[in-house]
N, C-alpha and C positions, 0 to 999 in steps of 0.2 A: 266062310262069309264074313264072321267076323274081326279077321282077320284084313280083311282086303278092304274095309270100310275104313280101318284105324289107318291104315299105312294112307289114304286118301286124305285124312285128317292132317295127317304130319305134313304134306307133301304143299296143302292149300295154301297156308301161310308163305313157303319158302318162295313159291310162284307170284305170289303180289309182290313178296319183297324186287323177284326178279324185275319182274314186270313195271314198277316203282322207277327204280333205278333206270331201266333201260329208257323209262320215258326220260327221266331228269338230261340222261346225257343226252339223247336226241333234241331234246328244247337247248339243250348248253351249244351244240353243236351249230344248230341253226341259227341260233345268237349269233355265235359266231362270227359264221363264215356271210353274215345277210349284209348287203351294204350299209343299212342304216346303221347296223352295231359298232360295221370298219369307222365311219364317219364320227360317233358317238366317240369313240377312244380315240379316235386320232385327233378329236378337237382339245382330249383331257390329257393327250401327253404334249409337255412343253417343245416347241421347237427351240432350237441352238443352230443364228449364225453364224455360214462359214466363213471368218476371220482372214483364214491364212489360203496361204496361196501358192506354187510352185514359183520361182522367179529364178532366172539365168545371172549372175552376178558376176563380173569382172574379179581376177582375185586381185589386192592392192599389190601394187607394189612396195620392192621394201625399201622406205626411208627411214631417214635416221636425221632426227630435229638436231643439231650439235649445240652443245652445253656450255655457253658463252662462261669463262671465268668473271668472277666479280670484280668489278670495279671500281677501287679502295675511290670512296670521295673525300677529296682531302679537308680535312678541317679546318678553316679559316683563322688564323689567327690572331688575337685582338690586338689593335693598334696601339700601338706605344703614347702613353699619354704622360706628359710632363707637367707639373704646375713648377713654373720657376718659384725659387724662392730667395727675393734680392737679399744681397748681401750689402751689408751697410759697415762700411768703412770709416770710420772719425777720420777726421782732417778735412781737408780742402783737395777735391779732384775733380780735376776738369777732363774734358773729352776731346783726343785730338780727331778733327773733324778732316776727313779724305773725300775730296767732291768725285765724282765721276770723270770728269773734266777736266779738273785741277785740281792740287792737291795744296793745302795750307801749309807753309814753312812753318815747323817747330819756332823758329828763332824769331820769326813774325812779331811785333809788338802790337803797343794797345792803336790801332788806327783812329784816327782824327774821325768827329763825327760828320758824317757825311751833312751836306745842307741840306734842310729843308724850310720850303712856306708854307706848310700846309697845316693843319689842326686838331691832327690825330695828335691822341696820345697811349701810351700806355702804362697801366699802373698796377705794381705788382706790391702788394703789401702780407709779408712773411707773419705779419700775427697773426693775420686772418687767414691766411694762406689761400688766398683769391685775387685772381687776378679783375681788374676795371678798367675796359678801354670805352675810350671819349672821343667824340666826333664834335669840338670847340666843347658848348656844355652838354653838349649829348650824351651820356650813356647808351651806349652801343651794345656791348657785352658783359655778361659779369659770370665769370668761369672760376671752379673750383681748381686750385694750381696745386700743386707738390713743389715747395724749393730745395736744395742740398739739406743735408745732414751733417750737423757739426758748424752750423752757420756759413756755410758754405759758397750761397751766395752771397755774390756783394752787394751792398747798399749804392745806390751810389742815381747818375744821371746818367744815361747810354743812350743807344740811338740803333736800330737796325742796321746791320752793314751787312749782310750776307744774307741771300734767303737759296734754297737749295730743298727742292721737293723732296730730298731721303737720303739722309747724311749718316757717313760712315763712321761709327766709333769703335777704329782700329784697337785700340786699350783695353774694351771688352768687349771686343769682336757683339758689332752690335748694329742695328741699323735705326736711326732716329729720321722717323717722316715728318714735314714741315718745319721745315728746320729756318731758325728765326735768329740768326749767330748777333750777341749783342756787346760780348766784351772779352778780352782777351786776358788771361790768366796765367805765366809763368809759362807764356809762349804759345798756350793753346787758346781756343774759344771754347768759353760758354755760350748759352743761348736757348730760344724757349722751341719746344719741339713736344711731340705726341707723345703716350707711351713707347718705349723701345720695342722695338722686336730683336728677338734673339734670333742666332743662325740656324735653328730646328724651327722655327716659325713662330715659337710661343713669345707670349707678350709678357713685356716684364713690366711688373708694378699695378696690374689690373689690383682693384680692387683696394688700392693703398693712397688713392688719391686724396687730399684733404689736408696730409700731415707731411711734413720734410721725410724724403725719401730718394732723392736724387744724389747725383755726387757734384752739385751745383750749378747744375742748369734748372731753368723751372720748366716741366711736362704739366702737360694739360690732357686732358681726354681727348680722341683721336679725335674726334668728329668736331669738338671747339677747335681744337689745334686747325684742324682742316678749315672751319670760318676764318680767323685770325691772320691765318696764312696769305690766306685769298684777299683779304681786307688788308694788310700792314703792307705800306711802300718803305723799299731802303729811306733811309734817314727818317721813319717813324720814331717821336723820342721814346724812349723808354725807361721808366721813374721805378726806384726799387729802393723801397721804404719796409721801416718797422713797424 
């Protein structure tokens, strides 16, 4: 008898534990599988939208971009720029004058000054090196002149005989604009006229105006020369003093 009490004793304990247990999973179970629980965890697990998608795609075809060679751009070259720089010769040189028209005989002498009645005058005085034209006692203009080099031009009374919008100086291949031809020189004409232009287009004598620089003609600034031109009739007198 005592025997079958003890073996009861050991046996109680193991059965609660049983018994324990078996409830735990049945409550776990019914957790579970109970809709409210499904609902409970499916509100606590994150969803993930479906992004991607099957799609049918054309395969490309195969092109081919072609690889243009490069295209040297050429580099511009810079323009050839000249500053003349006059040459100044001693002595006395004058400029044989070739019209478009007509051309002036070398052998040509000093011609006769042509008539005039009229009141103009003009005055070119080499110490000053300016020229002063006169309308009776009017001062008209008063221009800063250039005369030859080497005293080159003359002193003297003249008179306009020639006038010639852009006269040629064959001698040093040259072109003189408003050309004002007023005396004749060992066959050639002197005479008052713009800067020169040279056969490359650059201007000779910019910037030398003021001082004797010619080879005895007197230049003026283009834009005076161009007044004077327009203002002086053949037989204007022309006075060239010291």
């Amino acid at each position: 008898m005592k025997s079958s009490s003890n073996r009861r004793s050991c046996l109680h304990p193991a059965l609660w534990l049983i018994l324990f247990l078996g409830c735990i999973g049945l409550a776990g179970f019914s957790l579970v599988t109970s809709p409210a629980s499904a609902a409970f965890f499916e509100a606590l697990t994150p969803t993930q939208e479906n992004l991607w998608a099957y799609m049918d795609l054309p395969k490309p075809a195969n092109t081919v971009t072609p690889t243009l060679p490069p295209t040297d751009v050429p580099t511009p070259k810079p323009e050839a720029t000249m500053t003349p720089v006059p040459t100044e010769t001693p002595g006395q040189l004058v400029m044989e004058i070739v019209n478009s028209s007509s051309q002036t005989s070398s052998s040509q002498q000093q011609a006769p000054a042509p008539s005039y009645g009229g009141s103009k005058l003009i005055l070119v005085d080499i110490s000053e090196q300016h020229m002063y034209v006169y309308d009776g006692d009017t001062l008209v203009y008063n221009f800063v002149a250039s005369t030859g080099i080497g005293n080159s031009t003359r002193v003297g009374s003249f008179a306009v005989q020639s006038k010639i919008p852009n006269a040629y100086g064959s001698t040093w291949d040259l072109w003189m604009p408003n050309w004002l031809g007023i005396y004749y020189s060992h066959g050639l004409e002197n005479g008052i006229h713009a800067l020169p232009i040279l056969s490359n287009g650059a201007t000779l004598w910019a910037g030398f105006l003021g001082r004797p620089v010619s080879y005895g003609c007197v230049v003026l600034d283009t834009y005076d020369s161009q007044l004077l031109y327009d203002w002086a009739e053949i037989g204007t007198p022309v006075e060239i003093q010291w």
